[in-house]
DRENDO-1510 file (C-alpha; in Angstrom, 1 decimal, always signed):
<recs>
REC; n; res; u; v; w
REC; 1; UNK; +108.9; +150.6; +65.6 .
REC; 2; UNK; +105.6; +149.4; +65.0 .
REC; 3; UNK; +103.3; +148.5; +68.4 .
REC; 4; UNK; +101.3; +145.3; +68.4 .
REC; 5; UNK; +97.9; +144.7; +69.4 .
REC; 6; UNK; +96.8; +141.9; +70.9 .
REC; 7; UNK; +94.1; +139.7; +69.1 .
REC; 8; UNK; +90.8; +139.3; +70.6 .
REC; 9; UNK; +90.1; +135.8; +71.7 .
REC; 10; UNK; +86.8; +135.3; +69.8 .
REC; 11; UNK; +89.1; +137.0; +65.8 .
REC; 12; UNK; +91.8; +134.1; +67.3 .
REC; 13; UNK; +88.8; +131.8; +67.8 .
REC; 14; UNK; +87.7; +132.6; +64.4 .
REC; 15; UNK; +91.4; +131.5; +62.6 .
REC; 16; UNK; +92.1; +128.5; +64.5 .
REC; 17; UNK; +91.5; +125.7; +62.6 .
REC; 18; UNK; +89.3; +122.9; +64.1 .
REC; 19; UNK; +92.1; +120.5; +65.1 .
REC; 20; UNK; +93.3; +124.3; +67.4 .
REC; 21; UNK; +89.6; +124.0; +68.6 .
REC; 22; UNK; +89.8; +120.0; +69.4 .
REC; 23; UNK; +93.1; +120.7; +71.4 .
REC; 24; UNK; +92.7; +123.5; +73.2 .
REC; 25; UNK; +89.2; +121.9; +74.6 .
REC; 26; UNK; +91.2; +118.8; +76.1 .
REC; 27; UNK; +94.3; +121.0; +77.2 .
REC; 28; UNK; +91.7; +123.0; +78.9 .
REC; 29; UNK; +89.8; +120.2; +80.4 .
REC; 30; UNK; +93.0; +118.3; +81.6 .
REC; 31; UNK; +94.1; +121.4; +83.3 .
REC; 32; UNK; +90.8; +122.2; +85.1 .
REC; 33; UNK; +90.5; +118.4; +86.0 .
REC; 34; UNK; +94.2; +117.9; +87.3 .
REC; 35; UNK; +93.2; +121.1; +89.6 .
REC; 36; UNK; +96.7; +122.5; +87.6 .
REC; 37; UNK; +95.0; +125.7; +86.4 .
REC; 38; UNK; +97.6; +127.7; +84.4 .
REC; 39; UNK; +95.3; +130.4; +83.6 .
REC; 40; UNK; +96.3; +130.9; +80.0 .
REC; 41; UNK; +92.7; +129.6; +79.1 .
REC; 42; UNK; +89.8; +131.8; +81.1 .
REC; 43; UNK; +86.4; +132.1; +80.8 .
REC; 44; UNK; +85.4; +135.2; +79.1 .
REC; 45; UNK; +81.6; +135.3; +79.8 .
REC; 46; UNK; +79.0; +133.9; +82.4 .
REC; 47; UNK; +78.3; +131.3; +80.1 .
REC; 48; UNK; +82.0; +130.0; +79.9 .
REC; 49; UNK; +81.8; +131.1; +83.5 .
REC; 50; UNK; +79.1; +128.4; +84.5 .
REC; 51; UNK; +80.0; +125.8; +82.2 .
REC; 52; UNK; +83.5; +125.5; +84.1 .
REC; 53; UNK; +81.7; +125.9; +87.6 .
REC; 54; UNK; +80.3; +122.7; +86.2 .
REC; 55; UNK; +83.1; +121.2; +85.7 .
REC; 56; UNK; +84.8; +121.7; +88.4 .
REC; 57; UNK; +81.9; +120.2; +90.5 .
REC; 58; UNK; +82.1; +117.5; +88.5 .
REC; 59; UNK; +85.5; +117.1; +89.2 .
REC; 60; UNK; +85.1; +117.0; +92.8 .
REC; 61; UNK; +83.2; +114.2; +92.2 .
REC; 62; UNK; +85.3; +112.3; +90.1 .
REC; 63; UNK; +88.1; +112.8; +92.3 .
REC; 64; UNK; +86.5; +111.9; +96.1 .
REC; 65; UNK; +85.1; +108.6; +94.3 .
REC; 66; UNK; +88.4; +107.6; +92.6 .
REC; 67; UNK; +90.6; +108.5; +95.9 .
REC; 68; UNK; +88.0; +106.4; +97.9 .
REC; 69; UNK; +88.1; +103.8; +95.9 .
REC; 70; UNK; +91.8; +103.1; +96.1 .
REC; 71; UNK; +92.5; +103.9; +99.7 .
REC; 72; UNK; +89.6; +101.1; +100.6 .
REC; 73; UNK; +91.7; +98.2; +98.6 .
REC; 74; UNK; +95.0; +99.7; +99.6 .
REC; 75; UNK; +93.3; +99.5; +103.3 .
REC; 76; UNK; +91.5; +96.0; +102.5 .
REC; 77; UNK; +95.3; +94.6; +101.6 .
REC; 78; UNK; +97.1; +96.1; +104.5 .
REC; 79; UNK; +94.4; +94.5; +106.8 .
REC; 80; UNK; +94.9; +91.0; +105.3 .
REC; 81; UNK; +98.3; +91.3; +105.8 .
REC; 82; UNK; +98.6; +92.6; +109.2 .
REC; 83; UNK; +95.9; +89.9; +110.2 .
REC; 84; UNK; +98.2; +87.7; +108.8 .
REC; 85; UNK; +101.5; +88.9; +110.4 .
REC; 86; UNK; +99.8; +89.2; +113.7 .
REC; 87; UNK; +98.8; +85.6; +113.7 .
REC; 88; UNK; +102.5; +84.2; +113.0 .
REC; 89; UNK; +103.6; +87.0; +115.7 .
REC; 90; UNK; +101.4; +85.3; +118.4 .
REC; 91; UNK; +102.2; +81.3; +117.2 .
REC; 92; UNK; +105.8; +82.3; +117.2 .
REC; 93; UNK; +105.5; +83.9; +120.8 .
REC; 94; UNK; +104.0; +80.7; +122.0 .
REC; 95; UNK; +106.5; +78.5; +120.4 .
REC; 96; UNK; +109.2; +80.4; +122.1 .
REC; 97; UNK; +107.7; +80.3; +125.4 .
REC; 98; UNK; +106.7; +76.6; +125.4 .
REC; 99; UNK; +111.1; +75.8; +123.9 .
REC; 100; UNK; +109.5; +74.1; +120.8 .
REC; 101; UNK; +112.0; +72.9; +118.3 .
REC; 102; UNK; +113.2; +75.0; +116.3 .
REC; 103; UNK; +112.6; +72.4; +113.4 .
REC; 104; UNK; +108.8; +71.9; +114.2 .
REC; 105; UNK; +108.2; +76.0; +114.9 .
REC; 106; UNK; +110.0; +76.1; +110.8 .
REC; 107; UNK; +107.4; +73.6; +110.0 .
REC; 108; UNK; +104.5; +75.5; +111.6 .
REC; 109; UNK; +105.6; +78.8; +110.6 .
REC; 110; UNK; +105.6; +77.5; +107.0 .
REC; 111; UNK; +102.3; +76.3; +106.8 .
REC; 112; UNK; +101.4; +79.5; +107.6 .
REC; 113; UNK; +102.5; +80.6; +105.2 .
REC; 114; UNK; +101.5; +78.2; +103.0 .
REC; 115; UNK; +97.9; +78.9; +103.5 .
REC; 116; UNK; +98.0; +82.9; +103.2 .
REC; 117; UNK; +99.8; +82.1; +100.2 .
REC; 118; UNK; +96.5; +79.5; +99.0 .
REC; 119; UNK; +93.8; +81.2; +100.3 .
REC; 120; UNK; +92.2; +82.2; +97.0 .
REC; 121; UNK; +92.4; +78.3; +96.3 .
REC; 122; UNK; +91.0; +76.8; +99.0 .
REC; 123; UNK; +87.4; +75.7; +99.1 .
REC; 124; UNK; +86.8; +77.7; +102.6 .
REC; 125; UNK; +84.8; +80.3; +101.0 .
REC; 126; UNK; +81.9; +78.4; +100.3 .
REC; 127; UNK; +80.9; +78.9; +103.9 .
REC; 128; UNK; +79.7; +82.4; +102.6 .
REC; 129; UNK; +77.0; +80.4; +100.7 .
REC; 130; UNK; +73.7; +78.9; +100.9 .
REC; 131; UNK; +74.0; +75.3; +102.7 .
REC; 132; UNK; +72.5; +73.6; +99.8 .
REC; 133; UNK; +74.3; +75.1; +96.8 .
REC; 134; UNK; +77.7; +74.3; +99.1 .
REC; 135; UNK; +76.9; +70.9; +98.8 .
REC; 136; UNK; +76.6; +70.8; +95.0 .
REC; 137; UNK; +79.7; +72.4; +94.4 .
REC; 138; UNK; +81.8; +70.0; +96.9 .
REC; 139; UNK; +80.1; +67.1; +95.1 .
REC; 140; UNK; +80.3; +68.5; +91.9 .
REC; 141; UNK; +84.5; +68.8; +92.7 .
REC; 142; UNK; +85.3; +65.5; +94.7 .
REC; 143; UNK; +82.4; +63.1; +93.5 .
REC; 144; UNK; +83.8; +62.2; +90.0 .
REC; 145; UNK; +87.5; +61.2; +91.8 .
REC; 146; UNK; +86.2; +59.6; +94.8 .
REC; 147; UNK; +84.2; +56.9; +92.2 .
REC; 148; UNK; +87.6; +56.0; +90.7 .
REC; 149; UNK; +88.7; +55.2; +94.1 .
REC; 150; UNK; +89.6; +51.4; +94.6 .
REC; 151; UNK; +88.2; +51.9; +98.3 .
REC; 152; UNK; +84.8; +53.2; +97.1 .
REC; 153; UNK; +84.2; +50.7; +94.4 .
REC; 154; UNK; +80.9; +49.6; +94.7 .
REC; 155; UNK; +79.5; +51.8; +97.6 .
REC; 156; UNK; +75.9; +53.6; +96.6 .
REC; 157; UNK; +75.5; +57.1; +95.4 .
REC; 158; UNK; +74.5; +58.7; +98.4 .
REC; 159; UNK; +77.5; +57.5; +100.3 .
REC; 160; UNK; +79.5; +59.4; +98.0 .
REC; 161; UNK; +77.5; +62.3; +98.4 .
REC; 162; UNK; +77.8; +62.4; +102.3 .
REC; 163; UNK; +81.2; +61.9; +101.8 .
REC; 164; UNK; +82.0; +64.5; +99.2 .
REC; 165; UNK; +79.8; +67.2; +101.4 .
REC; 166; UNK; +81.9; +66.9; +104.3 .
REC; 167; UNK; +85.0; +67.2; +102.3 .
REC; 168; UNK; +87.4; +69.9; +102.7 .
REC; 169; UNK; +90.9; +70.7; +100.7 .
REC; 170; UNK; +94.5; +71.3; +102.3 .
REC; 171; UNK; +97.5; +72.3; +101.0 .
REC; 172; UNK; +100.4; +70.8; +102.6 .
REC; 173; UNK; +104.6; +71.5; +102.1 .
REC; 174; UNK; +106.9; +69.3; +100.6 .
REC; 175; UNK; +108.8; +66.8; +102.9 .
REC; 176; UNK; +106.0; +67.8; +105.6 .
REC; 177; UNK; +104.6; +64.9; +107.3 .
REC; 178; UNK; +100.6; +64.2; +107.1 .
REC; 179; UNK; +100.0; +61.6; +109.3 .
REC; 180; UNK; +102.4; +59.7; +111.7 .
REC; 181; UNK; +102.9; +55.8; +112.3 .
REC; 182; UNK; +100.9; +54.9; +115.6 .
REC; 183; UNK; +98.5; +58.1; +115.0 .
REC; 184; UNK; +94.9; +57.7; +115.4 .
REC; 185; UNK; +93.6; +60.3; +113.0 .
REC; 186; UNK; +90.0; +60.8; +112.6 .
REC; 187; UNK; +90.2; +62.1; +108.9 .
REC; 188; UNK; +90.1; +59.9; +105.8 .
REC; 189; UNK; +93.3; +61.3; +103.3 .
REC; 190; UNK; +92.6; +61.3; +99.5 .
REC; 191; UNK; +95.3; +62.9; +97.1 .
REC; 192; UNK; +94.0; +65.0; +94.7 .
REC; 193; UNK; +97.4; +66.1; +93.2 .
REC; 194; UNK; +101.1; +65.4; +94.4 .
REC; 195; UNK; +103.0; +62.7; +95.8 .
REC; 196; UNK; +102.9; +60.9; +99.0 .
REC; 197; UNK; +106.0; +58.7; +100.8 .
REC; 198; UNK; +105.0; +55.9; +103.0 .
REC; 199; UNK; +107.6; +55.5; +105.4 .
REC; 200; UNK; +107.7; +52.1; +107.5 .
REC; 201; UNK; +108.3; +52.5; +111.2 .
REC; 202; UNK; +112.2; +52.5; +111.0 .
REC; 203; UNK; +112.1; +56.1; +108.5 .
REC; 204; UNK; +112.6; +53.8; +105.2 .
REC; 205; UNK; +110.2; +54.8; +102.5 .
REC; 206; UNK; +108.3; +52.2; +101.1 .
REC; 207; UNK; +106.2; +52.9; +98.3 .
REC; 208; UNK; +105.1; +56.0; +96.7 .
REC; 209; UNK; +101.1; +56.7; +96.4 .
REC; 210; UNK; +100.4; +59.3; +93.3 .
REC; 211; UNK; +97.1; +61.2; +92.7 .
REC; 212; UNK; +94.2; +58.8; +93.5 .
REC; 213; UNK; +95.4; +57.1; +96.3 .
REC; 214; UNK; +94.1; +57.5; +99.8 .
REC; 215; UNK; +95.5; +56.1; +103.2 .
REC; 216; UNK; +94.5; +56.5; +106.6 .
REC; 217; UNK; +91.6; +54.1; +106.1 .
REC; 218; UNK; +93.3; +52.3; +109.1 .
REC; 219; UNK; +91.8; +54.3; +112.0 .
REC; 220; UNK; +88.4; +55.7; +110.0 .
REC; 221; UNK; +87.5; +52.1; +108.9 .
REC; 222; UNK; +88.4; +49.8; +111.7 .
REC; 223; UNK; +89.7; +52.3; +114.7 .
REC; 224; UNK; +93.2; +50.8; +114.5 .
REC; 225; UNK; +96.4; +53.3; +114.4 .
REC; 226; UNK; +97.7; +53.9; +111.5 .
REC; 227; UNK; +100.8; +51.9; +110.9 .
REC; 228; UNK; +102.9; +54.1; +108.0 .
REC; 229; UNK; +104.1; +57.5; +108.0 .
REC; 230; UNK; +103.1; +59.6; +105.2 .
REC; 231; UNK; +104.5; +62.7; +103.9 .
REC; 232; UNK; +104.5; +65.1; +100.8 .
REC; 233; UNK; +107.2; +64.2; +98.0 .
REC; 234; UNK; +108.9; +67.0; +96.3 .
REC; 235; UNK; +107.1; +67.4; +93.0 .
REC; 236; UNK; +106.7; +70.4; +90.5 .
REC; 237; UNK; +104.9; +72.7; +92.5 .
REC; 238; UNK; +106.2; +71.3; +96.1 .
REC; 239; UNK; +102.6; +71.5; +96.9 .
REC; 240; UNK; +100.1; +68.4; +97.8 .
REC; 241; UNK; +96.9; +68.7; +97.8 .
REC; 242; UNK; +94.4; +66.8; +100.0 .
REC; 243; UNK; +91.4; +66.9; +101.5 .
REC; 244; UNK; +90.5; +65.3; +105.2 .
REC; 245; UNK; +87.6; +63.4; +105.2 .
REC; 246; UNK; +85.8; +64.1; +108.8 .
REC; 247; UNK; +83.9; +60.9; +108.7 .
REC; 248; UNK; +82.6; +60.7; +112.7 .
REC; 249; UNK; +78.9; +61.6; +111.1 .
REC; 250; UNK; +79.0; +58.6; +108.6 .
REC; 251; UNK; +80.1; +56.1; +111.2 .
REC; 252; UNK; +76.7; +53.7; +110.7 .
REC; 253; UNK; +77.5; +53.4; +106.7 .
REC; 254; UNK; +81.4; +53.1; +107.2 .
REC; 255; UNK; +80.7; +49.9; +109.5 .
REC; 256; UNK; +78.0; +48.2; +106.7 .
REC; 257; UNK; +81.0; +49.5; +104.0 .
REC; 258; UNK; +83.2; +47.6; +106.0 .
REC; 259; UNK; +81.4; +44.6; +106.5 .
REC; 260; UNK; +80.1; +44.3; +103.2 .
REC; 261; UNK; +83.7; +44.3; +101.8 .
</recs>
């Protein structure tokens, strides 16, 4: 029987084609990157020797920056959420303790939810900005609907402005109730999308405002309560969108508004 023996690694070099050399260089790579190692592809002098030192440092690298990287959004996430799940852990305590209904702790709970769910949507992150680029943005995203508003017909520019830069959006569940017959609310309502029921003092709906409208004029304009209920409709989304307008700082131009129309 004939012995055999074995080739030389730089004569098999030599009769590998180059599509052998192409692989064996990312089989050898992939192994010494993964940290896997099988050993069936070894340096063979110092300069093979160094280059894969090389590598291996380089690897290190790689590695600590990609493993740091995802642990800090994994971590970023969890926080969010156990921020979140604290918060409805505390209101819920509290609702307990005071014997809230269980109807109106539902109601809070949801809107809890409701805003985790809308954060990326609400205009609450422009606090992060510059005072005056805030204000261009809210004008640039509430001016152009407030002019088509019957109630602002005719009012100046800059009453529109002051208006739009104290304007901030809410997200509200459908059948959840806004504002309440008899309230006095200090905020100015304008839909932006969705469907409001007013409801008369007795629970029967009277009319139904679409996107445009705006109600709670009552107590902002003249100080009187307001004398209709008004809650979300069910529409597509089951999601209203509104924005309070905190008017207490405009008080002078509401009264000339007022008395002009």
């Amino acid at each position: 029987m004939t012995r055999m023996h074995p080739i030389h690694p730089y004569v098999l070099a030599a009769l590998q084609t180059a599509w052998d050399h192409y692989l064996s260089s990312l089989y050898w790579t992939y192994t010494t990157i993964s940290t896997t190692g099988y050993g069936d592809l070894t340096p063979m002098n110092d300069d093979e020797r160094f280059y894969t030192l090389c590598t291996m440092i380089l690897n290190i690298g790689l590695t600590a920056y990609i493993v740091g990287n995802t642990t800090m959004l994994a971590t970023k996430a969890d926080s969010c959420v156990l921020e979140y799940r604290a918060t409805v852990t505390q209101v819920k305590q509290f609702l307990q303790r005071k014997n809230i209904d269980p109807e109106l702790m539902d109601a809070a709970l949801k809107h809890l939810k409701l805003n985790q769910d809308m954060q990326g949507e609400r205009d609450d992150v422009l606090q992060h900005c510059a005072p005056s680029i805030r204000t261009r943005i809210l004008s640039s995203l509430y001016r152009g609907k407030l002019i088509d508003c019957i109630l602002f017909r005719g009012v100046s520019d800059s009453f529109i402005d002051s208006i739009s830069q104290t304007a901030h959006s809410e997200f509200v569940h459908c059948h959840s109730p806004i504002v309440h017959a008899g309230e006095r609310s200090p905020h100015l309502y304008f839909v932006l999308s969705g469907t409001v029921a007013v409801y008369n003092a007795d629970g029967h709906r009277l009319r139904c405002q679409s996107e445009g409208a705006v109600f709670g004029e009552e107590t902002v304009l003249c100080d009187l309560p307001v004398v209709k209920t008004a809650a979300g409709v069910c529409m597509e989304l089951a999601i209203l969108q509104l924005f309070p307008l905190d008017c207490t700082t405009h008080r002078s131009a509401r009264c000339q508004h007022c008395l002009r129309a």
